[in-house]
Each structure stands twice: as C-alpha cells, then as structure tokens.
N, C-alpha and C positions, 0 to 999 in steps of 0.2 A: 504494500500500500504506500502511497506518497504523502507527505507530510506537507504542506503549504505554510510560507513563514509571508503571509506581503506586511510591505512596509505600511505604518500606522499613517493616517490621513488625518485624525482629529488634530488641529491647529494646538501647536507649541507638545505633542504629545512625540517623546523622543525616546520612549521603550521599546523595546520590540520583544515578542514573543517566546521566542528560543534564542539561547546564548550557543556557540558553537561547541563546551564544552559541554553541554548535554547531550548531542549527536549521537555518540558511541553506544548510549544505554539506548536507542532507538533504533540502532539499525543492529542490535542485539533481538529486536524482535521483529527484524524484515522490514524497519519501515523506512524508507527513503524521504530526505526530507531536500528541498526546495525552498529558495530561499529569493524575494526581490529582490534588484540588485539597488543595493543602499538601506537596506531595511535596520540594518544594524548601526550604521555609520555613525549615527546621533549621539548613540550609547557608547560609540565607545568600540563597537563592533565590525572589523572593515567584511568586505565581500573574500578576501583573501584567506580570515580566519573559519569561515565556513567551508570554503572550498578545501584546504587541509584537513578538516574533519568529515569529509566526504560528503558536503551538501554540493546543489549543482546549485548554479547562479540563474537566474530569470529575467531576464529585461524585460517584460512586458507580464503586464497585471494581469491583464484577462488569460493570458497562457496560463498563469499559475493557475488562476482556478479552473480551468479548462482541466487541466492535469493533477489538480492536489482529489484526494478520496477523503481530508482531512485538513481545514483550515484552523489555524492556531491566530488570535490575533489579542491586542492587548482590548482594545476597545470594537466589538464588532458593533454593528448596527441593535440603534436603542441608543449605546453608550457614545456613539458615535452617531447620530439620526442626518445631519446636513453632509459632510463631505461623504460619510459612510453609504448615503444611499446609493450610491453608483456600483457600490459591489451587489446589491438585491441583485440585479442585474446578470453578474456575473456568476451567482451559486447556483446551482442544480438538485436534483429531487435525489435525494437519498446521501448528498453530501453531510458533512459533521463538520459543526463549527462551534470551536471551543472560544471561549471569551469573556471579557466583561461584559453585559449586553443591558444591565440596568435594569431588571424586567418589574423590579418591586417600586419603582417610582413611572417607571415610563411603561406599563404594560403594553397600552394600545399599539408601542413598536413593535412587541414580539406578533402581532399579527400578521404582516407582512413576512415574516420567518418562515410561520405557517403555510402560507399560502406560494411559498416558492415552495413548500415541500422539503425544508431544509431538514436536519436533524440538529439542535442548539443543544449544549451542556452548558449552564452561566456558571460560570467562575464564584461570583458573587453568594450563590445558594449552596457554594459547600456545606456541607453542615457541620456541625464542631462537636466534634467526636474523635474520640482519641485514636482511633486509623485515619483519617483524613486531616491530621494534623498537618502532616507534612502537604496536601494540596490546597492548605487556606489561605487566596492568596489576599484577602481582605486584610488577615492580622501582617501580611507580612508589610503590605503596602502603608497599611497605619504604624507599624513599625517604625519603615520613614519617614512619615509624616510627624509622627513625635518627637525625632531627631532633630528633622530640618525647621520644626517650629522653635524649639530653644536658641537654636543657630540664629534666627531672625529676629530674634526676640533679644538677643543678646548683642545682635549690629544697631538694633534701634535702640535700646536703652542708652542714654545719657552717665553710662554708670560701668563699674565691672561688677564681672558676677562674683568672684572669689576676694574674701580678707585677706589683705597685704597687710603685711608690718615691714611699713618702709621709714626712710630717715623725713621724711616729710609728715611720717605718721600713720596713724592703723586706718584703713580703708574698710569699710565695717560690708559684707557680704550683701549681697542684693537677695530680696526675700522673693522666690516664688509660689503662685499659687495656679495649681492643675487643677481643671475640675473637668470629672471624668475620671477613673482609672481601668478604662480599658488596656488594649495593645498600645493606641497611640498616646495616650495620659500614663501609662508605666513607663515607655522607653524616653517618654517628656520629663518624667521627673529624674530615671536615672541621668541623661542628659545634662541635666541641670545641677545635679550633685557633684556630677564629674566637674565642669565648670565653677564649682565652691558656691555657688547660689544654697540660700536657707530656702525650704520646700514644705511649702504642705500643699495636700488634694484635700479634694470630696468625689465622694460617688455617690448617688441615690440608694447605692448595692452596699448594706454595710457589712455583705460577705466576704468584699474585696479589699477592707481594712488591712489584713496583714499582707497581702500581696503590696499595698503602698506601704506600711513598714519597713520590708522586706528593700527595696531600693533605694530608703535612705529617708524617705521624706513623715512628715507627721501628718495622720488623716483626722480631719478636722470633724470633728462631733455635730451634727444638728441633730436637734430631738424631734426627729420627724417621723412618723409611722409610713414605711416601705417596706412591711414586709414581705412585698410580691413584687418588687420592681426587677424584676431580674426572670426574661425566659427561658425556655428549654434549651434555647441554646446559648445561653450566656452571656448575649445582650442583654441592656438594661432595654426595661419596660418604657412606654410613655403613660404617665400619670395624669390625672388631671389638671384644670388649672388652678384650683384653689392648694394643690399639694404644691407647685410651683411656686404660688403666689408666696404661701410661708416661707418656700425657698428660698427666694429673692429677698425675704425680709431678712433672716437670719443672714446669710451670707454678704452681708449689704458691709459688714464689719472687717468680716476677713479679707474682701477685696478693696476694699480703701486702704488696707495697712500694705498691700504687697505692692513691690515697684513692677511686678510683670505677673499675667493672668493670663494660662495658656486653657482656652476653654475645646475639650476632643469630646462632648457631650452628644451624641448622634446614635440615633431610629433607626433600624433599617424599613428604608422603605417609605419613612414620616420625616414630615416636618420638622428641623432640629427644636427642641424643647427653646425657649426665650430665657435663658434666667439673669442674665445682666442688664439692667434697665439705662438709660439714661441719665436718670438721677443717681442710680450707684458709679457710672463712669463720672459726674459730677464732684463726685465723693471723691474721687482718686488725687493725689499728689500732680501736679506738673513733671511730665519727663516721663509718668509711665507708660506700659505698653501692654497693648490687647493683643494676642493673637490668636484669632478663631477660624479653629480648623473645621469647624461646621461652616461656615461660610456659604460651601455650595449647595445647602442646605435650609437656608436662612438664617441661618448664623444664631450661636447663644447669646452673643450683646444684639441689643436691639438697633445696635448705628451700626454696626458690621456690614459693609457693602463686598463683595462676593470679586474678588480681581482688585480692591484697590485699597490705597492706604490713605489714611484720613488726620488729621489731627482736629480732637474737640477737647476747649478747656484745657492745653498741652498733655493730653494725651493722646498718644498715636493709638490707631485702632487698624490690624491689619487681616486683610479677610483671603487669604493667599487660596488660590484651585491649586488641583493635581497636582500639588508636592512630589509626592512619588518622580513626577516626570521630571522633576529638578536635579535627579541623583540618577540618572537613567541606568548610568554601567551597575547599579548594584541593586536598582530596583528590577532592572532587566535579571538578572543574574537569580533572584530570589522568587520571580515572578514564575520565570522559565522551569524551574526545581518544582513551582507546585503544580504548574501546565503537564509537567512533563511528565509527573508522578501519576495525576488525575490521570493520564494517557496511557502509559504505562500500565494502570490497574485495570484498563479498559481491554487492552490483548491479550490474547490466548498464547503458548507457546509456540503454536503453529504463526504465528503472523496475522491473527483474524482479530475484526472486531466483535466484542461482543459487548452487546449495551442489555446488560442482564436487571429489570425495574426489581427483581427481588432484593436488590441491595442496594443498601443506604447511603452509600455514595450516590449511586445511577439515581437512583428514586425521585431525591432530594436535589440533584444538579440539572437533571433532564429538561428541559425547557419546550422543547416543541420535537415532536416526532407523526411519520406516519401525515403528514400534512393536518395536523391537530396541536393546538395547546395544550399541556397533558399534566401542567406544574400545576396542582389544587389552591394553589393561595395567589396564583396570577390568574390563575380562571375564576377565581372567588371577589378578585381587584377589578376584573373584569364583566363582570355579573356572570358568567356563565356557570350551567349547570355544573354539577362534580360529575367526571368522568366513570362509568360503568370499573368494576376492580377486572373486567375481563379483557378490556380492552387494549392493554399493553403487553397481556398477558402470551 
C-alpha cells in the first residue's frame, strides 16, 4: 500500500505529517510512503532526507492522491475548510485519510468526507486510554503549546523570570499563575520553574492537585463544589455559569498578585469557558502579561482577540493560534510518532489494512466510512439518528 505525505496548505501551518525517521517502521509492514516535494522543508525536513529513507518524491498534488491508498496530513479538511477544499476534489471512494479534521466544533465539514466516500480517522478523537497513549496527538501538541507560551510570556514581560543576587542587588523572581493543568498548563508550569519564575495553577479538577505539585508549582484552593468537572476521558467538564461566575470572583485575587497569567483552560468541542473579566485585567499591575492559549477558542480573558497582541491599562494581552506550528521540527517529529503508531496499529502483518470498529482505538477515531458519518457524538452534533450497532459491523 502507499502512504501519501502532501505538503500542509492551511496558511502559516509548517508541520508536516511524517518525519523521514519514521519510514523504516512503515515499510517494515509493506507500506511505501510518498512524499510532496517540499512538504517537509518548513520543519526542518528537506526532500533529500526522505528520499534516503526510501520515500519517492512527488511534484504534483493530484499524483499523490491519485496514487496514495493512504493520506496522512496534519490538518485535513474541516481543520483546514478554505485552502483545504481543493483536495475534496482530489480523494477517492475507499481512500483513508488520517488527520486533524476538527469534527467536534466544525461537524457540518465532515459531511463533505462522506459524501466523497472517503474513509476519515480524526486525530483529534483518540481517546485517552492507556494503549493509545503513545497516538494522542492532542497532548503532545499542547505539550508545545505550554512550552512556547512561557517562552512569550517571558519576551513580553518587562521583568526576568528567575532571582538574581547581583552587586546591584536581589532581583526578587517573577510570580506565575497557570490556570488549567492539563498537558499544556503542566509542561507551562514546568517551563516556568525551569526559568526561576514562582508558580501557582488552578484546575476546576481538584484531582489534578498533585500532578501540579509534582512540577514544582502550588495549586491554589477555591472552595468550589466540582465534583464532576472532569470526563471519561480526562478533560475537564464545562460547568455552568453561575459555577464560573464564583470562579471569577475568587480568582479575581490570585490574578492581580501574578506579573504573568498563562490561561490552557479548553472544551473539546465548546466554547473556551470566560473566566478572566475585564475588570480583573483592570486589577492587574502595569507590565503584566496574559497569554491565552484558548484564544482560538474564544479565549479565557474576555479582551483576548484570537492572532493579536493588545495592551489594556499596561497590560499586554496575547491570544497566539497554532503554537504547535511555531516549533514545527519537533512538533512534526512528535506528531508523526503518534500518526504513525495510530497507523501502524491499523496493519496486519501481511501489509493489509484493517479498520477492525471492535476496538477502541478504531471505534473512537473513525470519523466517516462506507460513504456515512458513523462517529455517534458528531452524528449527535449533527442531529442525526445513532447508527444501527450492525452497521459497521
């Protein structure tokens, strides 16, 4: 079978799919992979280092899918809807396209999927279970993102992050404050520790208390009743807005005292929750800095504009997209391990595919098959009925 790598079309987006050192474990089960030529370039990745590990090179887009059995792509259509529409075009009826495809905010794109007859796996619906660790490629990208937000947060601040004892005198540590401690609010706070920055969080989940201990920083108490804010698959819940509204009261305290407020609080699928107001950025010092990585989302401060940076009352408020794409050689690199694993678990030893719904990987990632929507909670987003249990069967 042929593996399809094209180069990503969504604007400023400079990851790409497979890194050339994944290769060897793919053509370990017969799969031959293909590759645009430049698809890598951005990352970090030339057309040269693919061709060494046995991919062939493609000049022209529509070849590749002419010829892939198997598209890999970082953002397929959905996550990509305006430049991406031109590949619709190009897919075929029984083809497989692995991707971020967005389906739990942008459903009504996965209909167009269907209706080419595509076969979709989203990236995005891995579900969080201890075999599919290694293909979530959500946590790894918010990984990133918790990284590259202290990195910005630490060019805007008017301040350093770590106490000096110099001959001019003690330089007293800059205080942060995470809210969130998922993937991208734990590797934000370790970040920040490394950097000598004082750290506290919050989560709505006060299960994840010792996991923010555990990285250095102090999780900050509200006496809120949450005892369900946390799903099956270990996102946090969205709550009401009278549980928020308290939120916003109490926290109104801890975010005036911090010089920087890195807020990774996000739904899947919803509206990012509001919990920094106006008035509490009013509250803030001159010189601090927001940086919300819900942003694309609607952001958790209520002035967060989504791509731009802002200063209200001297402080900076910054609403950064696709982080991830900002570090492409190692978000490529991380991206590609959980592509390729998800892929990987999908072959037989003979070289075949097999999309078996009896298991929880396939189940849970499957997005459209058979010329049908077939994911229950995008058919559910969509009003449509629940599919017959025989039906995939």
């Amino acid at each position: 079978m042929i593996v399809g790598v094209p180069q990503e079309t969504f604007p400023g987006e400079d990851r790409v799919a497979l890194v050339p050192a994944i290769l060897p474990a793919l053509a370990k089960v017969k799969l031959d992979v293909i590759v645009e030529a430049g698809a890598g370039v951005a990352a970090g990745y030339p057309d040269a280092a693919y061709v060494d590990k046995g991919a062939r090179i493609v000049a022209d887009r529509a070849e590749l899918f002419r010829a892939a059995d198997i598209v890999l792509q970082v953002r397929g259509y959905g996550a990509n809807q305006e430049a991406g529409r031109a590949d619709l075009e190009l897919m075929r009826k029984g083809q497989l396209l692995v991707a971020f495809l967005d389906p739990l905010s942008e459903p009504e794109a996965v209909k167009p999927l269907a209706e080419r007859n595509v076969t979709t796996l989203s990236m995005e619906l891995i579900p969080r279970i201890t075999r599919a660790q290694s293909m979530d490629a959500l946590s790894s990208m918010a990984t990133i993102s918790g990284y590259k937000a202290v990195l910005i947060a630490a060019s805007a601040l008017p301040k350093m992050f770590p106490m000096l004892m110099t001959a001019a005198g003690t330089i007293t540590p800059a205080k942060v404050f995470v809210i969130g401690a998922g993937v991208a609010g734990l590797q934000a706070i370790a970040t920040a520790r490394r950097l000598g920055a004082v750290v506290q969080a919050y989560d709505v989940r006060p299960a994840v208390k010792e996991q923010v201990q555990s990285v250095g920083a102090t999780f900050v108490e509200l006496p809120l009743e949450a005892t369900q804010a946390e799903d099956k698959g270990g996102y946090a819940k969205a709550m009401d807005e009278a549980f928020y509204e308290r939120q916003r009261q109490m926290m109104s305290r801890v975010v005036a005292e911090n010089d920087v407020v890195i807020c990774t609080a996000a739904i899947p699928g919803k509206k990012a929750p509001r919990l920094i107001t106006a008035e509490m950025v009013e509250g803030m010092m001159p010189g601090s800095v927001i940086v919300d990585l819900a942003a694309e989302t609607g952001g958790n401060c209520e002035l967060t504009c989504a791509g731009e940076t802002k200063e209200i009352n001297g402080v900076t408020i910054i609403g950064p997209v696709n982080l991830p794409a900002s570090i492409p050689f190692h978000a490529s690199q991380m991206y590609a391990k959980n592509i390729s694993t998800l892929l990987l678990h999908l072959m037989t030893k003979e070289g075949e595919l097999k999309l078996d719904v009896t298991d929880e990987i396939v189940a849970g990632t499957l997005l459209t098959c058979d010329g049908q929507i077939v994911h229950s909670r995008v058919r559910e987003l969509l009003s449509m009925s629940p599919l017959s249990s025989t039906t995939l069967s």
